[in-house]
mmCIF file as Biopython writes it, N, C-alpha, C and O atoms, coordinates in Angstrom:
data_model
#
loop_
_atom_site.group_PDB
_atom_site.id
_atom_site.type_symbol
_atom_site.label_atom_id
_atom_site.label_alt_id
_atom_site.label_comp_id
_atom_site.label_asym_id
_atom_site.label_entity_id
_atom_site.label_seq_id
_atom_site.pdbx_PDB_ins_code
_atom_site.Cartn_x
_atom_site.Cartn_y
_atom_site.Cartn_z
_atom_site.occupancy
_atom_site.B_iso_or_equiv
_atom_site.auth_seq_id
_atom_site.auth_asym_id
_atom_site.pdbx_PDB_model_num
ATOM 1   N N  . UNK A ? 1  ? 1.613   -12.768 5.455   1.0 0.0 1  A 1 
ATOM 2   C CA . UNK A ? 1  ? 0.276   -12.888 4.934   1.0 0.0 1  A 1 
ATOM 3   C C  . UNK A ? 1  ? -0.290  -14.243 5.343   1.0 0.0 1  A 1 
ATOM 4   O O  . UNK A ? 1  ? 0.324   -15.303 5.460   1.0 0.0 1  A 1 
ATOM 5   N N  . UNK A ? 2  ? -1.740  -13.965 5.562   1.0 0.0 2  A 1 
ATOM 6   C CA . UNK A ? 2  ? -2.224  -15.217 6.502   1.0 0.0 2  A 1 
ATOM 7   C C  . UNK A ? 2  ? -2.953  -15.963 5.470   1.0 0.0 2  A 1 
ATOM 8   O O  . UNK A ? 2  ? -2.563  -15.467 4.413   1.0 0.0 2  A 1 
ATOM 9   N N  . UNK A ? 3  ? -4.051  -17.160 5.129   1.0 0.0 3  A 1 
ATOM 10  C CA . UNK A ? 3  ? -4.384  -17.147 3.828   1.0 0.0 3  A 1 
ATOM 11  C C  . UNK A ? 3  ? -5.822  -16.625 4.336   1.0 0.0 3  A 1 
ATOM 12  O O  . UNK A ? 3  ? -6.628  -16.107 3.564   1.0 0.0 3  A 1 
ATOM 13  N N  . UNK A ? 4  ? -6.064  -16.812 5.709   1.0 0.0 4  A 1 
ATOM 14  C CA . UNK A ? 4  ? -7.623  -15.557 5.811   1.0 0.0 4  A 1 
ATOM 15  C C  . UNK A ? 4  ? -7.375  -14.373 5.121   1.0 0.0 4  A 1 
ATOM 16  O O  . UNK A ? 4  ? -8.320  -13.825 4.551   1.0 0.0 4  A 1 
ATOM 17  N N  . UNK A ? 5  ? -6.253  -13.885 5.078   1.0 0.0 5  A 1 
ATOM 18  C CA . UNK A ? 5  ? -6.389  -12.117 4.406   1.0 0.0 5  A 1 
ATOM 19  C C  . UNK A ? 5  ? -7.293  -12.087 3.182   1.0 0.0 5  A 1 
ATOM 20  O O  . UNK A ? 5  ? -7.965  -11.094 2.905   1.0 0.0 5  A 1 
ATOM 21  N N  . UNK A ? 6  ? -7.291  -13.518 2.251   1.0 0.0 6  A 1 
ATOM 22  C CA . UNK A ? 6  ? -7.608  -13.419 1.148   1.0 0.0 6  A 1 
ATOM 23  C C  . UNK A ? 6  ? -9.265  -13.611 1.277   1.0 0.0 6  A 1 
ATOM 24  O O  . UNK A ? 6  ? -9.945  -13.053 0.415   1.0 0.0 6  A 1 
ATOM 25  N N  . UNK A ? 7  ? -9.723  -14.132 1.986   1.0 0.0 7  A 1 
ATOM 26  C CA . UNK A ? 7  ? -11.313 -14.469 2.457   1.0 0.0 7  A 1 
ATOM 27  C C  . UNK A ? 7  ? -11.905 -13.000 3.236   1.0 0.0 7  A 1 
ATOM 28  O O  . UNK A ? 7  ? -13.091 -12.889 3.544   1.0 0.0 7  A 1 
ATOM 29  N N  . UNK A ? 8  ? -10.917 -11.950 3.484   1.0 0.0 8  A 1 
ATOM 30  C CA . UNK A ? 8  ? -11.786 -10.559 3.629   1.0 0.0 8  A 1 
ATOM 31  C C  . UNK A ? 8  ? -11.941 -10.275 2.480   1.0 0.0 8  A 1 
ATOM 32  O O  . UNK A ? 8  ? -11.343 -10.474 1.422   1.0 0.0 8  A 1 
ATOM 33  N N  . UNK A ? 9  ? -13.254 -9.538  2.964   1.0 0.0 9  A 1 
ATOM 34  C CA . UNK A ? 9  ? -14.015 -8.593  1.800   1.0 0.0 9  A 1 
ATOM 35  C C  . UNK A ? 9  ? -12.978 -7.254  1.346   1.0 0.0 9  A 1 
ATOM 36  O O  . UNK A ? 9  ? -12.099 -6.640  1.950   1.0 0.0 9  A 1 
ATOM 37  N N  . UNK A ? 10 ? -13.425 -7.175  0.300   1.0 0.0 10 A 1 
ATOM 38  C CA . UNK A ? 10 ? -12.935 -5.783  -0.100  1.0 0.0 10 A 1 
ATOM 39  C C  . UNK A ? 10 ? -13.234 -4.469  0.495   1.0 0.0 10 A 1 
ATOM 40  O O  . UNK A ? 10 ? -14.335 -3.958  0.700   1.0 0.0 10 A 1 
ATOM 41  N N  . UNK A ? 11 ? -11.692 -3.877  0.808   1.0 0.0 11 A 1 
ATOM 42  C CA . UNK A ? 11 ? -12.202 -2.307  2.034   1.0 0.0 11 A 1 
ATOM 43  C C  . UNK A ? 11 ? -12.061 -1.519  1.276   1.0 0.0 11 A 1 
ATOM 44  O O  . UNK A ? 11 ? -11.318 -1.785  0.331   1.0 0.0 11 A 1 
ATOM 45  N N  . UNK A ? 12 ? -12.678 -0.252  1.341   1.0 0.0 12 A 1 
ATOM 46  C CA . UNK A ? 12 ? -12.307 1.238   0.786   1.0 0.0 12 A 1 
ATOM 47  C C  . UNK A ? 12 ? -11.503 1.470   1.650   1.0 0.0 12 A 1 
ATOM 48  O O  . UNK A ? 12 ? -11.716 1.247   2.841   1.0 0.0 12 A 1 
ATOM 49  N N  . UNK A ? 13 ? -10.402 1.976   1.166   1.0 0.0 13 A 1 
ATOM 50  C CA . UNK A ? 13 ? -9.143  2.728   1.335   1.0 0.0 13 A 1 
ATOM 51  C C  . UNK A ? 13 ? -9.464  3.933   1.401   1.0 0.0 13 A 1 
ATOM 52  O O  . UNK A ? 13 ? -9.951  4.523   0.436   1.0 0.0 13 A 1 
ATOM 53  N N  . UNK A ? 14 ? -9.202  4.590   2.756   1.0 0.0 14 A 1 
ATOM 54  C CA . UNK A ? 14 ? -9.165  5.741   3.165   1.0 0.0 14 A 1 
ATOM 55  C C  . UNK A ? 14 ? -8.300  6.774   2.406   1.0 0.0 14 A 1 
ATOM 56  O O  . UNK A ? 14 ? -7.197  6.404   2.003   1.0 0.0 14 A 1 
ATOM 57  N N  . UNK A ? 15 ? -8.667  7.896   2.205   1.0 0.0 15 A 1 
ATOM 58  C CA . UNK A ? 15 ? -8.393  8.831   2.057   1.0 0.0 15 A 1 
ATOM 59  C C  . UNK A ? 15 ? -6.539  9.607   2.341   1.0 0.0 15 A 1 
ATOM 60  O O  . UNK A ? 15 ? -6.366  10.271  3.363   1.0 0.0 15 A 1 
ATOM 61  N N  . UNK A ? 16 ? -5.669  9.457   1.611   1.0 0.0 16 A 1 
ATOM 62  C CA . UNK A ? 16 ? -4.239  9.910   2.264   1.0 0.0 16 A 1 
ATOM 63  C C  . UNK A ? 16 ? -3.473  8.608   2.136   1.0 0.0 16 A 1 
ATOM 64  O O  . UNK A ? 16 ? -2.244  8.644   2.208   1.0 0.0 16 A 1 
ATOM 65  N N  . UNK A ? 17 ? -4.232  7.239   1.917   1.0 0.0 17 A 1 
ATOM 66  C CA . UNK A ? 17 ? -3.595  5.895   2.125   1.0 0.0 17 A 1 
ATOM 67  C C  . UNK A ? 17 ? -3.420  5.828   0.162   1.0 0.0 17 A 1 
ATOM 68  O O  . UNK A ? 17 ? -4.260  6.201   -0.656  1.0 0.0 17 A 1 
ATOM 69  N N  . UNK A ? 18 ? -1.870  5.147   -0.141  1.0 0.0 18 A 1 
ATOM 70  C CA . UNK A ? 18 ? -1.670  4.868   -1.419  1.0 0.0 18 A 1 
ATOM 71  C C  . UNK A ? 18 ? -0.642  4.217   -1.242  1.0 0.0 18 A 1 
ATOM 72  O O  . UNK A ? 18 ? 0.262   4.366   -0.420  1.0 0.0 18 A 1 
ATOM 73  N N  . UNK A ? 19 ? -0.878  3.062   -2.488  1.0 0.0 19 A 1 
ATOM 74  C CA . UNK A ? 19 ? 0.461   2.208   -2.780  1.0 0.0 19 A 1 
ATOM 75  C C  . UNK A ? 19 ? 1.878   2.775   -3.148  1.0 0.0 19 A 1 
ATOM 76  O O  . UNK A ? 19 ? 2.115   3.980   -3.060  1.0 0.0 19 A 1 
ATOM 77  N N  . UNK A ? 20 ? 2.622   2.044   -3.482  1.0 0.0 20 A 1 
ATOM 78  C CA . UNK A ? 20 ? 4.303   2.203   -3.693  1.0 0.0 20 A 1 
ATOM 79  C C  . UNK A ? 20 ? 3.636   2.813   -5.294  1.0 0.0 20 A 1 
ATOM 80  O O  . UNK A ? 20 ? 3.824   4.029   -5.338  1.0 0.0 20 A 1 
ATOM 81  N N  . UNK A ? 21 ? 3.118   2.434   -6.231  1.0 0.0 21 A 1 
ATOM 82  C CA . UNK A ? 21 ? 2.899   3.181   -7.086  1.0 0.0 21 A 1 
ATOM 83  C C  . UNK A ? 21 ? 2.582   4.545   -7.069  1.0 0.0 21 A 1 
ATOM 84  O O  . UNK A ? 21 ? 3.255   5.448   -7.564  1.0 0.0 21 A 1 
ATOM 85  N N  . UNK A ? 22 ? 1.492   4.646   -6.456  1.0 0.0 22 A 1 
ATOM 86  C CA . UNK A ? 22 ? 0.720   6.116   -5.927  1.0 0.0 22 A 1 
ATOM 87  C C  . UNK A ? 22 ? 1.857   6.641   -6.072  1.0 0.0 22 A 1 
ATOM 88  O O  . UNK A ? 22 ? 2.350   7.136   -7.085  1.0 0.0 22 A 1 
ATOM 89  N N  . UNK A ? 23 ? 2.441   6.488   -4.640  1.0 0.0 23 A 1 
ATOM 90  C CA . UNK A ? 23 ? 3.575   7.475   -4.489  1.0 0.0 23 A 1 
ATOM 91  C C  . UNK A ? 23 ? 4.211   7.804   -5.692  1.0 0.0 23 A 1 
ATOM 92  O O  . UNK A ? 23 ? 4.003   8.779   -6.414  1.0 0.0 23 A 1 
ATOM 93  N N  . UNK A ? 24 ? 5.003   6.893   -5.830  1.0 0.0 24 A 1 
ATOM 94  C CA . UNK A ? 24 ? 5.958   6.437   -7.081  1.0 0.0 24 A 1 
ATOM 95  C C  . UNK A ? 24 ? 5.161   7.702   -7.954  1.0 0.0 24 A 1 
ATOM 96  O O  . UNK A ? 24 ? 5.653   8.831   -7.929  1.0 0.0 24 A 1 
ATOM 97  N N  . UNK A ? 25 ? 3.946   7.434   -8.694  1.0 0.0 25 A 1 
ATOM 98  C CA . UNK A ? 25 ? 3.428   8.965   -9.705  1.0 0.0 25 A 1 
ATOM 99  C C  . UNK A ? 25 ? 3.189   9.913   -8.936  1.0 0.0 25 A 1 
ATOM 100 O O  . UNK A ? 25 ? 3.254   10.997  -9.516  1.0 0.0 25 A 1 
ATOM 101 N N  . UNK A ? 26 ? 2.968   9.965   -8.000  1.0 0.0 26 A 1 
ATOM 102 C CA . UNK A ? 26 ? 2.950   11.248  -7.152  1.0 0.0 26 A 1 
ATOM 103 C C  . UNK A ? 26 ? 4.148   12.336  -7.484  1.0 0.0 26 A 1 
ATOM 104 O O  . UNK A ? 26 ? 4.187   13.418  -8.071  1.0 0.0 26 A 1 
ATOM 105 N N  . UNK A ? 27 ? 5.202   11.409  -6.740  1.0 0.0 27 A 1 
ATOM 106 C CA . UNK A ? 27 ? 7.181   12.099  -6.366  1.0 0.0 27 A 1 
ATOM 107 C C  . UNK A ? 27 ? 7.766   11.727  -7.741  1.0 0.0 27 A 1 
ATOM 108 O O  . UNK A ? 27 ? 8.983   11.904  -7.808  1.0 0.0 27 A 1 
ATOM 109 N N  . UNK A ? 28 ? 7.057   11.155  -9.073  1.0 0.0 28 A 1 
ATOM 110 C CA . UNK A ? 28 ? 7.698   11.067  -10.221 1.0 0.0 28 A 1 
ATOM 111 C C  . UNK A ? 28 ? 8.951   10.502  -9.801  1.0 0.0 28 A 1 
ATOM 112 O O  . UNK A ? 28 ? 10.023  11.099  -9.890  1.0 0.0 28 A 1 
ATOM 113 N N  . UNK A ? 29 ? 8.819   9.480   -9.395  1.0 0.0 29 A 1 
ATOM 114 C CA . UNK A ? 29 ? 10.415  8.173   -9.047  1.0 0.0 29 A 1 
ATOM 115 C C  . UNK A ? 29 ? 10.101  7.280   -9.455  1.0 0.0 29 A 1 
ATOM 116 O O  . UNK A ? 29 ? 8.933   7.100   -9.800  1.0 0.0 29 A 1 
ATOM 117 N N  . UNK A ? 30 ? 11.168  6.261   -9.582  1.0 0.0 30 A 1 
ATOM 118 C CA . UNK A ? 30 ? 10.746  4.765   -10.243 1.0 0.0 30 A 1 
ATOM 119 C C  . UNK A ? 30 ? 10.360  3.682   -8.875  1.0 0.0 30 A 1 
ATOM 120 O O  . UNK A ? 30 ? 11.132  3.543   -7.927  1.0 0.0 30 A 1 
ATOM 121 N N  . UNK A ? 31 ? 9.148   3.035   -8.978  1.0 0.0 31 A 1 
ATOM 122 C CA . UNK A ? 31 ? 8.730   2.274   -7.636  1.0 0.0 31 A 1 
ATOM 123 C C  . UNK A ? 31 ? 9.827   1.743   -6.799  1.0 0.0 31 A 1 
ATOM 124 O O  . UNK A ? 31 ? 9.864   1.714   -5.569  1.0 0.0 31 A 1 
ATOM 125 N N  . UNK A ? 32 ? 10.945  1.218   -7.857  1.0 0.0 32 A 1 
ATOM 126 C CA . UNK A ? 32 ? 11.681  0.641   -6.832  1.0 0.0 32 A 1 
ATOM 127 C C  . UNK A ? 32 ? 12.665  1.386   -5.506  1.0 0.0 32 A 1 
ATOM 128 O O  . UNK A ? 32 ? 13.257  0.864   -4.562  1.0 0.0 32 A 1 
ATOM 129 N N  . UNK A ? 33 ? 12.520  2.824   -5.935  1.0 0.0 33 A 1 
ATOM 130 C CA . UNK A ? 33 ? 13.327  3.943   -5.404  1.0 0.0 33 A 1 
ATOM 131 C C  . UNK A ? 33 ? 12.557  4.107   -4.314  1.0 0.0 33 A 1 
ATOM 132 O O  . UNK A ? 33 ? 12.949  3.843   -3.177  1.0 0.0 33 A 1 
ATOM 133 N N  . UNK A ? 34 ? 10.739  4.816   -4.764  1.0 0.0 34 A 1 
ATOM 134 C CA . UNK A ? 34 ? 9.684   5.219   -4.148  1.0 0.0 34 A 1 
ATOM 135 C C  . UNK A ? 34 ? 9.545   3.976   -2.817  1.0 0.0 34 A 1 
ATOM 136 O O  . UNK A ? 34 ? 9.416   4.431   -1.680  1.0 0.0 34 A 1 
ATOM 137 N N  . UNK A ? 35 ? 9.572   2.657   -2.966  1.0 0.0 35 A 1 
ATOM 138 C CA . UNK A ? 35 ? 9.600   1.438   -2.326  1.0 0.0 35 A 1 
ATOM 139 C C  . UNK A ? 35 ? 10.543  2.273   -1.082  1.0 0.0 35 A 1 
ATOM 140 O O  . UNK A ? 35 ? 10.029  3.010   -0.241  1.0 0.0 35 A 1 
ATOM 141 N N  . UNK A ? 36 ? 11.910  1.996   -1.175  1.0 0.0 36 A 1 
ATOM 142 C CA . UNK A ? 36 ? 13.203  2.168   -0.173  1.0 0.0 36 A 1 
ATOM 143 C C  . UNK A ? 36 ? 12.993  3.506   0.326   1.0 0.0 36 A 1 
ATOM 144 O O  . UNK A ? 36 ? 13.618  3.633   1.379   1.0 0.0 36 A 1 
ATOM 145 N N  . UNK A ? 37 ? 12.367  4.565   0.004   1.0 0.0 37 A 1 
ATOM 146 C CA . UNK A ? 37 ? 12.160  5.729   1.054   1.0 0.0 37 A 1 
ATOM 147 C C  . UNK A ? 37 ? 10.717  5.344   1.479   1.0 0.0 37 A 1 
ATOM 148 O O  . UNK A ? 37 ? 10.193  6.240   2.141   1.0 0.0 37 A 1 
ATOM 149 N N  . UNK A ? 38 ? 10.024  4.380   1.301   1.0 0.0 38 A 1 
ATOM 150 C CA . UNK A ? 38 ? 8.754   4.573   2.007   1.0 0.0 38 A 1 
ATOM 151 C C  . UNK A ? 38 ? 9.153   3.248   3.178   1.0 0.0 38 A 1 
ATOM 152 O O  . UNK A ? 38 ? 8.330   3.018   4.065   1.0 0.0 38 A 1 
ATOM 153 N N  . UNK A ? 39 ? 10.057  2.672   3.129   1.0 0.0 39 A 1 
ATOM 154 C CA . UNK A ? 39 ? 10.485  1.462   3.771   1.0 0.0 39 A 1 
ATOM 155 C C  . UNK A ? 39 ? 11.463  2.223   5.285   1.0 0.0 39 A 1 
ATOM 156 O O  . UNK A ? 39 ? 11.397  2.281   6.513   1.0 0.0 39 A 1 
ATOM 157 N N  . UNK A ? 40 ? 12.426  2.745   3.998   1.0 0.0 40 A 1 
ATOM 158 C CA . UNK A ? 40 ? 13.284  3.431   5.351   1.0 0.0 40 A 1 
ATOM 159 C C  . UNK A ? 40 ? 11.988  4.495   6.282   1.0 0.0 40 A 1 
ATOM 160 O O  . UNK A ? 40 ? 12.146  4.568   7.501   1.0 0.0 40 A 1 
ATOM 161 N N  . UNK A ? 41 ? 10.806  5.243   5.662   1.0 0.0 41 A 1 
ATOM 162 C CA . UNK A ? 41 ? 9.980   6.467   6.112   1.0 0.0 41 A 1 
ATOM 163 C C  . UNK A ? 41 ? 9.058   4.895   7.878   1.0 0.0 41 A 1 
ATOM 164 O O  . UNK A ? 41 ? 9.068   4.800   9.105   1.0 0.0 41 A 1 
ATOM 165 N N  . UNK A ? 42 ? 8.621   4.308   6.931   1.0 0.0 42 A 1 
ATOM 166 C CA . UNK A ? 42 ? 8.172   3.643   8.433   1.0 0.0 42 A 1 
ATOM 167 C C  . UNK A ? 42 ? 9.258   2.705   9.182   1.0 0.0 42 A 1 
ATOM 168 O O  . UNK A ? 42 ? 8.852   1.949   10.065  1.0 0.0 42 A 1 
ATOM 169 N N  . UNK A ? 43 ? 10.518  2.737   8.873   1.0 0.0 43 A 1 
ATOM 170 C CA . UNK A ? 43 ? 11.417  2.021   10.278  1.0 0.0 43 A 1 
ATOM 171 C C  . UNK A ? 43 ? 11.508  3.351   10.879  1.0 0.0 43 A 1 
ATOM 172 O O  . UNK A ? 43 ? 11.509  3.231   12.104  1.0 0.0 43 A 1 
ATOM 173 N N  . UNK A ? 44 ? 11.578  4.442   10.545  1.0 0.0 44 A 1 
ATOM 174 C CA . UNK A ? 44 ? 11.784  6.198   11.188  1.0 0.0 44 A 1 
ATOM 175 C C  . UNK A ? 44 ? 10.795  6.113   12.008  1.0 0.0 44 A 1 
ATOM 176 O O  . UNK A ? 44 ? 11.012  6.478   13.163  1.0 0.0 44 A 1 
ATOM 177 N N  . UNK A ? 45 ? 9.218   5.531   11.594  1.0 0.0 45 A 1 
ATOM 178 C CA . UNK A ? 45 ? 7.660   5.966   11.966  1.0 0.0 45 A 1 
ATOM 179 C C  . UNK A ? 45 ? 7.364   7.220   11.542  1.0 0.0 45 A 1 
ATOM 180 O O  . UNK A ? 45 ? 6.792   8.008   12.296  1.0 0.0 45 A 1 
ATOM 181 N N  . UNK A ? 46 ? 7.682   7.516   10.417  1.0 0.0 46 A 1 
ATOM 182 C CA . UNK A ? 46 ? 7.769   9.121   9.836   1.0 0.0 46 A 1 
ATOM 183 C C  . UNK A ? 46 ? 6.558   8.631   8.862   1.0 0.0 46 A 1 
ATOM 184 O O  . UNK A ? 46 ? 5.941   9.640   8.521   1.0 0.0 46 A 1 
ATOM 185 N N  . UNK A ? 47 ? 5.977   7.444   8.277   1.0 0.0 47 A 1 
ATOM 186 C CA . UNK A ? 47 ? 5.181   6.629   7.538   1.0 0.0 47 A 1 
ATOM 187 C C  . UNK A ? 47 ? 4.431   5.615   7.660   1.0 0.0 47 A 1 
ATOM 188 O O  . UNK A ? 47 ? 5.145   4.617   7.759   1.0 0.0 47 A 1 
ATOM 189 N N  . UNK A ? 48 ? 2.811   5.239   7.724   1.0 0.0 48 A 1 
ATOM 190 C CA . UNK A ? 48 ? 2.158   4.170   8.541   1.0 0.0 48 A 1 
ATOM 191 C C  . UNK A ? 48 ? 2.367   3.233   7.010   1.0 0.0 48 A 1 
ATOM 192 O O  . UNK A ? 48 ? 2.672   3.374   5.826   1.0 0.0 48 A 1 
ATOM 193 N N  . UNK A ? 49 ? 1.966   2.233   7.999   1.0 0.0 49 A 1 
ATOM 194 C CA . UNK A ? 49 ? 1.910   1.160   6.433   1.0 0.0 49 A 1 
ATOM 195 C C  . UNK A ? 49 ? 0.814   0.329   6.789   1.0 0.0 49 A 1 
ATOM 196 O O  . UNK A ? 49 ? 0.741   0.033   7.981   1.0 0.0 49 A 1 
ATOM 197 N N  . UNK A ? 50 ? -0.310  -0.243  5.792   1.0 0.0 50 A 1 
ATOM 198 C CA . UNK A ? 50 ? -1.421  -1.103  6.685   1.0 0.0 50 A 1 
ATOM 199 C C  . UNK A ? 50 ? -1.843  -1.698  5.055   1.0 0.0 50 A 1 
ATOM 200 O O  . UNK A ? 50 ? -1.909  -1.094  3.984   1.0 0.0 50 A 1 
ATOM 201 N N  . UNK A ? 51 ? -2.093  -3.194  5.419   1.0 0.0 51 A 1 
ATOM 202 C CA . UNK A ? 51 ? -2.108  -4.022  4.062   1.0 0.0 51 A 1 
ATOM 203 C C  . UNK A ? 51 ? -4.457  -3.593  4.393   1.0 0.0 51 A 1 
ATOM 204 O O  . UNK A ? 51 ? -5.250  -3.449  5.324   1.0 0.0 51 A 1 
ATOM 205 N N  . UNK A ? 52 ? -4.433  -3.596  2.949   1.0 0.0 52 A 1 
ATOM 206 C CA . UNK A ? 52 ? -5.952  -3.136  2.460   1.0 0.0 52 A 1 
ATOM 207 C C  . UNK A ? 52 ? -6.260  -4.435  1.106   1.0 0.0 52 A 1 
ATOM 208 O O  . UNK A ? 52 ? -5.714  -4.713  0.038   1.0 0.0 52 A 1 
ATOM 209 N N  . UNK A ? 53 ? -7.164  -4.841  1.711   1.0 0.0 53 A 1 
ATOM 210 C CA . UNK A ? 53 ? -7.947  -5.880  0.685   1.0 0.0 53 A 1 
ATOM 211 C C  . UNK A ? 53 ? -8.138  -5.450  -0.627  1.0 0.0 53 A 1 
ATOM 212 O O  . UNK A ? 53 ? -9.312  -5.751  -0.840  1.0 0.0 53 A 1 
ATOM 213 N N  . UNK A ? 54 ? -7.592  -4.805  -1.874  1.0 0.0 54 A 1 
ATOM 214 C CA . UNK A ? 54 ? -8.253  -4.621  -2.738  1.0 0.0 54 A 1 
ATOM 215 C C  . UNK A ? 54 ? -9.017  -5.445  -4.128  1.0 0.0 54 A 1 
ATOM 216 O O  . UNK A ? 54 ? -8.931  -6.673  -4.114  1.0 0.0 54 A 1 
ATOM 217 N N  . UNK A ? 55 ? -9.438  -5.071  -4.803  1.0 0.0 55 A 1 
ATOM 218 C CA . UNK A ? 55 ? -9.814  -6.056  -6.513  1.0 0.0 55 A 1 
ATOM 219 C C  . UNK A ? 55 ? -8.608  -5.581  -7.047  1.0 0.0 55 A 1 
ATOM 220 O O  . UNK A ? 55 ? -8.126  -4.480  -7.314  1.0 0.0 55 A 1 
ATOM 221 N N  . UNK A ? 56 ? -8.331  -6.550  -7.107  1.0 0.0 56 A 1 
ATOM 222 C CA . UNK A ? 56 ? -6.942  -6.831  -8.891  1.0 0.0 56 A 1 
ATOM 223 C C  . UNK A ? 56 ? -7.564  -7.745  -9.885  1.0 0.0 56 A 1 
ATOM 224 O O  . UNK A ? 56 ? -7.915  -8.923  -9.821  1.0 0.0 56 A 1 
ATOM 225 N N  . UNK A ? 57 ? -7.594  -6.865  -10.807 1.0 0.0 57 A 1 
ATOM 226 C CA . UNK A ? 57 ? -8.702  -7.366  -12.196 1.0 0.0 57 A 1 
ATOM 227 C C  . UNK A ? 57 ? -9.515  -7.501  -11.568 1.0 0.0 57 A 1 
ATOM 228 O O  . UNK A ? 57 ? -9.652  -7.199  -10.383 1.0 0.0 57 A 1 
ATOM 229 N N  . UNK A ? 58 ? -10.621 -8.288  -12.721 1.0 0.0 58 A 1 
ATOM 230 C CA . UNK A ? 58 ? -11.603 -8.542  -12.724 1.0 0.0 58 A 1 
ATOM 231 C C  . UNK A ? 58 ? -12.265 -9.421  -11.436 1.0 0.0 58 A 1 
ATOM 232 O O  . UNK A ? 58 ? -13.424 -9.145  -11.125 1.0 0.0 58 A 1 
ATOM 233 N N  . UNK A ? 59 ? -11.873 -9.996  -11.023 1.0 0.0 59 A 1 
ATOM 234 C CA . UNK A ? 59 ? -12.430 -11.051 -9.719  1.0 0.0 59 A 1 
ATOM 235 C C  . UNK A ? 59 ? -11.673 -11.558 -8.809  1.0 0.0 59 A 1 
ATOM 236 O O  . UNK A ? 59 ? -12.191 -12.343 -8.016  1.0 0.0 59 A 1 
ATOM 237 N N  . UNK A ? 60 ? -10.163 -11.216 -8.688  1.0 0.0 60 A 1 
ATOM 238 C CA . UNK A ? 60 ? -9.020  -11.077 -7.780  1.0 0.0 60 A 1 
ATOM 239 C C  . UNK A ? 60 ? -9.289  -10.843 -6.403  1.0 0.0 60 A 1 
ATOM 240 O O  . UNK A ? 60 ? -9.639  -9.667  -6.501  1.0 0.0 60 A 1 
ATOM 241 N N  . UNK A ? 61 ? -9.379  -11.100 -5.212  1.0 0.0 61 A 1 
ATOM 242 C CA . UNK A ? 61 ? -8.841  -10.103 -4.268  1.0 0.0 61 A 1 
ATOM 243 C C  . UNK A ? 61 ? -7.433  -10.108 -3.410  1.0 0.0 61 A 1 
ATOM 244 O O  . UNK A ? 61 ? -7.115  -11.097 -2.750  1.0 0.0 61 A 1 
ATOM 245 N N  . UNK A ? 62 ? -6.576  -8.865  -3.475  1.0 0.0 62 A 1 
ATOM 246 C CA . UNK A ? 62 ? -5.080  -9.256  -2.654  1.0 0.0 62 A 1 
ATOM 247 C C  . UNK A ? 62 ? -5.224  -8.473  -1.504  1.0 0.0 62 A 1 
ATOM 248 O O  . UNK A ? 62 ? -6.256  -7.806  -1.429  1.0 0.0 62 A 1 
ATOM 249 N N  . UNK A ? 63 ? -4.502  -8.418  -0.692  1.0 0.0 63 A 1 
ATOM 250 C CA . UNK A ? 63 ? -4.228  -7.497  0.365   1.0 0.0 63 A 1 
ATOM 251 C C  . UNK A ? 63 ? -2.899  -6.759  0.130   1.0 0.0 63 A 1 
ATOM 252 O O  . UNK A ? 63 ? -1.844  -7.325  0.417   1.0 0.0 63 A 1 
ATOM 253 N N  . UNK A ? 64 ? -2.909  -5.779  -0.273  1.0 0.0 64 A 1 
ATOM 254 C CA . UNK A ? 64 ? -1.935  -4.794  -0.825  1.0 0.0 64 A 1 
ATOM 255 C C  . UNK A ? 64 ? -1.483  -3.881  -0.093  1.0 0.0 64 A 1 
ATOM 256 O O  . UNK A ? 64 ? -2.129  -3.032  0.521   1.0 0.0 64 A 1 
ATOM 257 N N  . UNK A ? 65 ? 0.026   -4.081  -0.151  1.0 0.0 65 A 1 
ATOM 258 C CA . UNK A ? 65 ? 0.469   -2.476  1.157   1.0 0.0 65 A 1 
ATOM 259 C C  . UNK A ? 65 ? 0.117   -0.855  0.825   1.0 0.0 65 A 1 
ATOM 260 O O  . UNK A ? 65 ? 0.748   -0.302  -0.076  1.0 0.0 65 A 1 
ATOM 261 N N  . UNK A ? 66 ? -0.750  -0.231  1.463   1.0 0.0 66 A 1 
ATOM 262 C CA . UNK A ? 66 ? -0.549  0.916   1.124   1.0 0.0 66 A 1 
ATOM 263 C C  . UNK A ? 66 ? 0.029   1.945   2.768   1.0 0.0 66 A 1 
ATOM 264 O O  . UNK A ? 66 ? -0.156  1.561   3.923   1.0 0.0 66 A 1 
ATOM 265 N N  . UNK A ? 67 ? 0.635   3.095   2.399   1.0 0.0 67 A 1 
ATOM 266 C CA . UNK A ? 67 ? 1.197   3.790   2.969   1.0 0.0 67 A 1 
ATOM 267 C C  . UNK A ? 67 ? 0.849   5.586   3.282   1.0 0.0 67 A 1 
ATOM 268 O O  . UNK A ? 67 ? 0.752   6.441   2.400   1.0 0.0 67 A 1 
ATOM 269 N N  . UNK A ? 68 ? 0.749   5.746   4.341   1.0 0.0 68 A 1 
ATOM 270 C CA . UNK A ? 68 ? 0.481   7.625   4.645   1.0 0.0 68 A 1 
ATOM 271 C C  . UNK A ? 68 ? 1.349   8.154   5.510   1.0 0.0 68 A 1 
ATOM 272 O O  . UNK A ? 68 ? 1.871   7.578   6.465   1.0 0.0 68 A 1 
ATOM 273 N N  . UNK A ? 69 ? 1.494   9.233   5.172   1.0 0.0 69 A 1 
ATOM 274 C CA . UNK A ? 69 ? 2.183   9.869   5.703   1.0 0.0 69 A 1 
ATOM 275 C C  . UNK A ? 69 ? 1.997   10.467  7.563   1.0 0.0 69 A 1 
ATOM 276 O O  . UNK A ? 69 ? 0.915   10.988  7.831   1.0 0.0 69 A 1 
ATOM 277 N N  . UNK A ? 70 ? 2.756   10.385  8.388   1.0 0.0 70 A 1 
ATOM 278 C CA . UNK A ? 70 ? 1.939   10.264  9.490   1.0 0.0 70 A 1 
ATOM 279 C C  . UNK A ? 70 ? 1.640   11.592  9.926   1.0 0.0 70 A 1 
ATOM 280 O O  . UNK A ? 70 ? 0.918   11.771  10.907  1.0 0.0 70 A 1 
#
């Protein structure tokens, strides 16, 4: 992480793209499980991964990994 990441604006997240949580309630697993198959899914390339600017709380912005299926 660069500290420009934090000086982009906030992106809408496409459609099919979701965090280790997402998943995680999606496949009903505990994140840290959901984490290690979405980790091992993109060293395969079976899974994209691309960090997305979002709001955390109120006036936050992070760049957060989210993940799709390829």
């Amino acid at each position: 992480m660069k500290p420009s990441d934090f000086a982009r604006p906030v992106e809408k997240v496409p459609r099919g793209w979701k965090t280790t949580l997402g998943w995680a309630t999606e496949w009903d697993l505990t994140r840290a499980y959901t984490y290690s198959l979405l980790a091992a899914g993109v060293r395969q390339k079976k899974v994209k991964m691309k960090k997305f600017v979002i709001r955390v709380g109120a006036s936050r912005r992070y760049p957060v990994p989210h993940y799709a299926e390829v």
